[in-house]
C-alpha positions in Angstrom: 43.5 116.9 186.0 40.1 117.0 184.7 37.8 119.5 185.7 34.0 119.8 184.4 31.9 122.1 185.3 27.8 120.9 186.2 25.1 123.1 185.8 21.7 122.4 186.9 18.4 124.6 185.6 16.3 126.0 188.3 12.8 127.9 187.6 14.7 128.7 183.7 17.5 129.9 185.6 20.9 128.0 185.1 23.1 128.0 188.4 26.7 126.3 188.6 26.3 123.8 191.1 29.4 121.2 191.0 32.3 120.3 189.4 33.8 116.9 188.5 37.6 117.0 189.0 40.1 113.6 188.8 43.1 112.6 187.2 40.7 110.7 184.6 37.2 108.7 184.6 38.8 106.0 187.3 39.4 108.6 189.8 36.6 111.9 189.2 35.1 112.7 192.1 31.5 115.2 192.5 31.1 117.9 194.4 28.8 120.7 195.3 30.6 123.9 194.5 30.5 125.9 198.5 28.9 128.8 197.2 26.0 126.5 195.4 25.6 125.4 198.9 25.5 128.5 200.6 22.5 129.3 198.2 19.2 129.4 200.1 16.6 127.1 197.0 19.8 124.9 196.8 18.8 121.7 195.7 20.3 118.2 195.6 20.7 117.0 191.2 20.1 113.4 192.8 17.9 111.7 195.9 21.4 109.7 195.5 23.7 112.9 195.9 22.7 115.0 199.1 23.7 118.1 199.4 26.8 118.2 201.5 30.4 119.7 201.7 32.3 116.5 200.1 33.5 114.8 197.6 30.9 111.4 196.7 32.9 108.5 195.7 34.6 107.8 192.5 32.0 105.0 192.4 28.9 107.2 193.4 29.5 110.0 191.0 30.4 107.5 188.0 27.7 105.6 188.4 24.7 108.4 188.2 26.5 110.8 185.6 27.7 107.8 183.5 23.9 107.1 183.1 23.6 110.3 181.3 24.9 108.8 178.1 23.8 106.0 175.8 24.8 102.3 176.3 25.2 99.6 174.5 25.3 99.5 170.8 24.6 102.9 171.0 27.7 103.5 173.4 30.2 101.2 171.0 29.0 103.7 168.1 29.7 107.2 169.7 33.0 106.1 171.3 34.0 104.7 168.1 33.5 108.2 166.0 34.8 110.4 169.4 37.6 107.6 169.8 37.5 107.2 173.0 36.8 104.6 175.2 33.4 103.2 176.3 33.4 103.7 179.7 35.3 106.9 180.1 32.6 108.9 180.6 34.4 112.6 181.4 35.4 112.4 177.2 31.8 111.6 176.2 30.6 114.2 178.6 33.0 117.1 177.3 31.2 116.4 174.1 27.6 115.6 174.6 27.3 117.9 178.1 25.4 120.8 176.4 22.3 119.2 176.6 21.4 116.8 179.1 18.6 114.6 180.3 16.8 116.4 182.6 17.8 119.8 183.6 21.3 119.4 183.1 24.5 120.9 181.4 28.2 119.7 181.7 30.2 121.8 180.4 34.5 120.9 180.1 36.4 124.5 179.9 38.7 122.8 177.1 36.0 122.2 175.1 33.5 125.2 175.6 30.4 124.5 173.2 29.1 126.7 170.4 26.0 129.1 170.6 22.8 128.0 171.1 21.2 127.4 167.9 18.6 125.1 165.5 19.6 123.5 162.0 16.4 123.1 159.7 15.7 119.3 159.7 13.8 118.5 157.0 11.4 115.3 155.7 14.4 114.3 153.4 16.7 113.8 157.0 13.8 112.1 158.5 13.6 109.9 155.6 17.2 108.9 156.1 17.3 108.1 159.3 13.9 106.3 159.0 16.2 104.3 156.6 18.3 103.0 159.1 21.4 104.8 158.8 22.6 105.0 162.6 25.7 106.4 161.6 23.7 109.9 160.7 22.3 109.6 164.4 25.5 109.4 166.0 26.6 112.5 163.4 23.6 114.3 164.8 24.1 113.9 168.5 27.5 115.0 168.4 27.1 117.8 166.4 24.2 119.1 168.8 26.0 118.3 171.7 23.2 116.3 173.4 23.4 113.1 175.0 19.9 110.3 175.0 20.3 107.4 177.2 19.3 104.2 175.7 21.1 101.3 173.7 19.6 102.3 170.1 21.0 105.6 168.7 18.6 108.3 168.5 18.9 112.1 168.2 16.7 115.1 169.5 14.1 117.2 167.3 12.1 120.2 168.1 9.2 121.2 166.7 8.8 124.5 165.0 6.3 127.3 165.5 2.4 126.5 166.0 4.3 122.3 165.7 4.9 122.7 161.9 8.3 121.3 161.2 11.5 120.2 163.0 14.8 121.9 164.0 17.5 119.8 165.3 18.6 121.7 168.6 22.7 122.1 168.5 24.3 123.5 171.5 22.5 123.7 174.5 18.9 124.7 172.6 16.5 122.0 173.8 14.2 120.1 172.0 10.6 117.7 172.8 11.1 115.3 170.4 13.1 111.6 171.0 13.5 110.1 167.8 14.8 106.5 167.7 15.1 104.0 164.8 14.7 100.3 165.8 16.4 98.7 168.5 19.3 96.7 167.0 19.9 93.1 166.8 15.9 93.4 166.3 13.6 94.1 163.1 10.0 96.6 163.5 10.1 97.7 167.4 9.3 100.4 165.9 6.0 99.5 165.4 6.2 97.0 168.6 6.8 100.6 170.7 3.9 102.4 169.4 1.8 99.7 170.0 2.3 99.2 173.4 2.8 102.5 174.2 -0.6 102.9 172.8 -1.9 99.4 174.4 -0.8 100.5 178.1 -2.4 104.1 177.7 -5.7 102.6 176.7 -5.2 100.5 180.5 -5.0 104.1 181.9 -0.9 103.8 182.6 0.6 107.5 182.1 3.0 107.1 178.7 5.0 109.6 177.0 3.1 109.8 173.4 4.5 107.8 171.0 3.8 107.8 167.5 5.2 106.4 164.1 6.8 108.5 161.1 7.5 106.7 157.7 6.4 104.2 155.8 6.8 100.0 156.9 8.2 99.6 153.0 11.0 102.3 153.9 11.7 102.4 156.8 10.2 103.7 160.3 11.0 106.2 163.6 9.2 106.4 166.4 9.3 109.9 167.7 8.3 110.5 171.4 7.6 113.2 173.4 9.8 113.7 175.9 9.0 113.8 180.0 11.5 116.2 181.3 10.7 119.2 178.6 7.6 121.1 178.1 6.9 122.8 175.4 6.3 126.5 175.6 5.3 129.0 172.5 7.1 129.6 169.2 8.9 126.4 169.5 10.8 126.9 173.2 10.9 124.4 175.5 11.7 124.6 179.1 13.7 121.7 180.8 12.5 119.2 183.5 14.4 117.8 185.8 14.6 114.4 185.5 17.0 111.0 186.8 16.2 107.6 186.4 15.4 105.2 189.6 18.9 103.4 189.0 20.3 107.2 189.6 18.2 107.9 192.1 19.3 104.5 194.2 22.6 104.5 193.5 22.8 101.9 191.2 24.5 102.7 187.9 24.7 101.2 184.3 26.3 98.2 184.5 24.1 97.1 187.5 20.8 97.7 186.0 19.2 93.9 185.9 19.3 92.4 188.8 21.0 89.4 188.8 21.7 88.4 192.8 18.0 89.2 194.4 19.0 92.6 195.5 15.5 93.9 196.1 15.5 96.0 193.2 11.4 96.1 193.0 11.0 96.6 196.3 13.8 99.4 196.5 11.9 101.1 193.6 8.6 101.1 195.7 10.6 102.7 198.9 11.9 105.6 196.9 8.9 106.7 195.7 7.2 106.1 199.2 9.4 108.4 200.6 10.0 110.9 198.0 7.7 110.9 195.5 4.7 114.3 196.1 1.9 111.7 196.0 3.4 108.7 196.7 0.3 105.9 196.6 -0.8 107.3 193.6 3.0 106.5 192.1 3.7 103.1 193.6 0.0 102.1 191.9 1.3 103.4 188.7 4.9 101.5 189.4 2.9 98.4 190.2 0.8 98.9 186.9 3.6 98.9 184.7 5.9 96.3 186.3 2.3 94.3 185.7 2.4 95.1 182.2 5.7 94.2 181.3 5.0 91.4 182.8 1.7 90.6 180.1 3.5 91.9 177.2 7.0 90.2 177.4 9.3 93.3 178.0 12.5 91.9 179.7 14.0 95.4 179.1 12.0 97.2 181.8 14.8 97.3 184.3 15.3 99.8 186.7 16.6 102.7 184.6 13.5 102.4 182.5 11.6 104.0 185.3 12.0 107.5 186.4 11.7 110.3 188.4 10.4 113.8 186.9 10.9 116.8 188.7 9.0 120.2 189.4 9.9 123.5 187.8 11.3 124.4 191.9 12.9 120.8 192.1 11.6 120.7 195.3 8.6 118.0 194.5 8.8 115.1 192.0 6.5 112.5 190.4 6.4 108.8 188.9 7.9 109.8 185.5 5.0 108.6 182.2 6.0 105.3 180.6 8.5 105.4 177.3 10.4 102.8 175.4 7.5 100.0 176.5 8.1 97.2 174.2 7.7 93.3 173.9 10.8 91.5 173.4 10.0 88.1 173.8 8.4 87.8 170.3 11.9 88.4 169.1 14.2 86.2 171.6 11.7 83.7 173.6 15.5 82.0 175.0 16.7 85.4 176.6 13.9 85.5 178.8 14.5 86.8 182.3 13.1 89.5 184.3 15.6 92.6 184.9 14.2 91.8 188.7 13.2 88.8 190.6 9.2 88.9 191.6 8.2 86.3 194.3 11.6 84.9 193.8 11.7 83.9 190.4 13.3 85.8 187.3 11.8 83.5 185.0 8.5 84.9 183.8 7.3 81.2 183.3 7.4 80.8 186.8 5.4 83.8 187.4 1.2 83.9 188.3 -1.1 86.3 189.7 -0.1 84.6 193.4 3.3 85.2 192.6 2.7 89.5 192.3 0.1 88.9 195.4 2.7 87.7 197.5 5.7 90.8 196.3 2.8 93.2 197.4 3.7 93.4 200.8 7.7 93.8 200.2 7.1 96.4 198.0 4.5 98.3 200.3 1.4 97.5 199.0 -1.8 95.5 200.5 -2.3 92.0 198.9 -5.7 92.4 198.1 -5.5 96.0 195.9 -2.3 94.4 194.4 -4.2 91.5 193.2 -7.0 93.2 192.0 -4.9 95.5 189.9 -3.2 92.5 188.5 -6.6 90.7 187.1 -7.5 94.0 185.8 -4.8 94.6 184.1 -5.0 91.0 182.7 -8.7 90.9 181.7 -8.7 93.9 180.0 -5.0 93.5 177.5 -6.4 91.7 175.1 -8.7 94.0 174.1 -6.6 96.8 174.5 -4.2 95.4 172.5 -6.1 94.4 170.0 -7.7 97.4 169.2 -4.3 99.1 169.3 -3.4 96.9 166.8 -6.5 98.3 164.6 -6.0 101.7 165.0 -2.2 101.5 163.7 -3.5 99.1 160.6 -5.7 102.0 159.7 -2.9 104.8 160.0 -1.2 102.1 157.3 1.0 99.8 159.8 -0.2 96.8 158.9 2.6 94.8 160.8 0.5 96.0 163.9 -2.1 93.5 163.9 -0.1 90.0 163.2 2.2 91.5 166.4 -0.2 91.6 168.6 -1.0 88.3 167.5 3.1 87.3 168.7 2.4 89.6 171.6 -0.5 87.6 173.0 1.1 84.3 172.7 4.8 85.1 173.6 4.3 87.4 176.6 3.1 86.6 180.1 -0.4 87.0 179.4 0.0 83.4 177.4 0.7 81.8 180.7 -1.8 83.3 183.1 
């Protein structure tokens, strides 16, 4: 029987509020410890997981803590090294559960983590990764015990005192930094992130800041700050609540794209009309970036890639900024479909301003301001982009400006 213990941080306060227990991954069931719900600020982890006396569903509980831990390539990788299997989930847990996404810790009593502590990470490790050696990332994240959601490897820094230097955070110390090479079969998202993370803040849509270490000739990272911590003096960060919309609906992993019109756009727009603190000010936002997507190319903006970030109480929570923006049809124009349908159609090539007009209403909104937000949007990328593009040629990315180049004519803005 497997038993782990979850632990959710509450105003810096870490309370034992559940436990996972099953004969294995196929079977584990969550539930809120009784006492955790005897406690008067008890709070739900999940809009997806209520607080209540039973057990959620085998299916229910792997599908919101299994989205805790990479996927993907990234998944194949740290199975391999832990040997275990991909989708057990309790084993990559037990190893990874001391530092969480969000305001998490899982913690297995057979494999009790070490102290809290940092590991001087110097330009030299930086350099190395920046190299592409993913196999040091996967090294890294284990021997923190952290787990990063995402299909590239990537590890968790911290910055030192008065932000001069790094420390890679092992064993439940927490860090600001995400710090991801490129995202594999592809070449330079490195620089493709930054830029439109940088394009999309200059269109006034909230980002996580993004910016680029290394040298095109050697290698880049892209290190972004991170939505669910918040950095506090001498280095310490507190942690932010934090799930993903997939989480927060239910819908786990392996269901991510939509692939049978599910309604997971308009789904996305509910939640946050009935959840979010200020909800018209977040579905504008969600409307803003499933736009943008749209005019870049991202086909990776599925539902996970939108989130929910919580107050220091958990009580409220907000539209979380925009990370891991990127265009992917300059690399694979044939793999172009939508993670949702819009109007109907997952095929962006089908897709015009009439089409987002007439997904307004399903999603909440009122034609007309959906619209208008839509030819703003569009009349204003190029630019945006462009002089993105200029500002990351004078930092000495030069790969910047031909991209946007690719960016303009392989994303949806080509076809408006």
């Amino acid at each position: 029987m497997r038993r782990l213990t979850v632990i959710l941080e509450q105003e810096g306060r870490e309370i034992p509020c559940g436990t996972i227990e099953g004969r294995d991954y196929e079977e584990a069931c969550f539930s809120y410890l009784p006492a955790y719900l005897e406690r008067e600020e008890a709070c739900p982890v999940s809009v997806s997981l209520p607080l209540q006396k039973e057990s959620f569903s085998p299916e229910r509980t792997s599908a919101w803590f299994s989205a805790l831990l990479p996927g993907g390539y990234a998944a194949g990788i740290l199975a391999g090294r832990l040997r275990v299997r991909e989708e057990d989930y309790l084993s990559l847990l037990s190893c990874l559960g001391a530092d969480l996404p969000g305001a998490l810790k899982i913690l297995d009593a057979d494999f009790p983590p070490g102290r809290p502590s940092r590991e001087s990470f110097t330009t030299s490790d930086l350099q190395s990764l920046a190299g592409g050696d993913d196999k040091r990332l996967t090294e890294l994240l284990i021997r923190s015990g952290a787990s990063l959601p995402g299909q590239t490897p990537a590890c968790c820094l911290g910055l030192g005192p008065s932000g001069k230097g790094y420390f890679l955070p092992c064993q439940g110390e927490a860090g600001t930094l995400l710090v991801r090479q490129s995202l594999l079969p592809y070449e330079d998202t490195a620089v493709n992130e930054a830029l439109c993370t940088k394009t999309a803040e200059k269109l006034g849509i909230p980002v996580c800041p993004a910016r680029l270490w290394g040298e095109e000739d050697k290698g880049l990272l892209v290190l972004i700050t991170r939505a669910d911590r918040e950095a506090e003096a001498e280095g310490r960060c507190l942690r932010r609540h934090y799930e993903d919309l997939g989480q927060a609906l239910g819908i786990g992993p392996s269901r991510q794209y939509e692939k049978n019109y599910e309604g997971y756009m308009a789904s996305m727009f509910r939640l946050l009309r009935e959840n979010a603190l200020h909800p018209m000010e977040d579905m504008q936002i969600l409307w803003d970036r499933i736009v943008f997507n749209f005019l870049c190319g991202n086909m990776l903006g599925h539902i996970r890639s939108f989130g929910l970030v919580y107050a220091r109480d958990l009580w409220t929570m907000s539209l979380s900024p925009a990370a891991g923006l990127l265009s992917t049809s300059v690399y694979d124009p044939l793999q172009n479909s939508m993670p949702f349908h819009i109007d109907g159609y997952y095929n962006p090539d089908n897709l015009t301003q009439a089409s987002f007009e007439n997904m307004a209403p399903e999603c909440g909104l009122g034609r007309r301001m959906a619209g208008r937000r839509f030819r703003a949007l569009a009349d204003s990328f190029e630019e945006a982009l462009t002089e993105s593009a200029r500002e990351l040629c004078d930092q000495g990315f030069e790969s910047a400006i031909p991209l946007a180049g690719k960016i303009l004519s392989a994303g949806g803005y080509a076809k408006l």
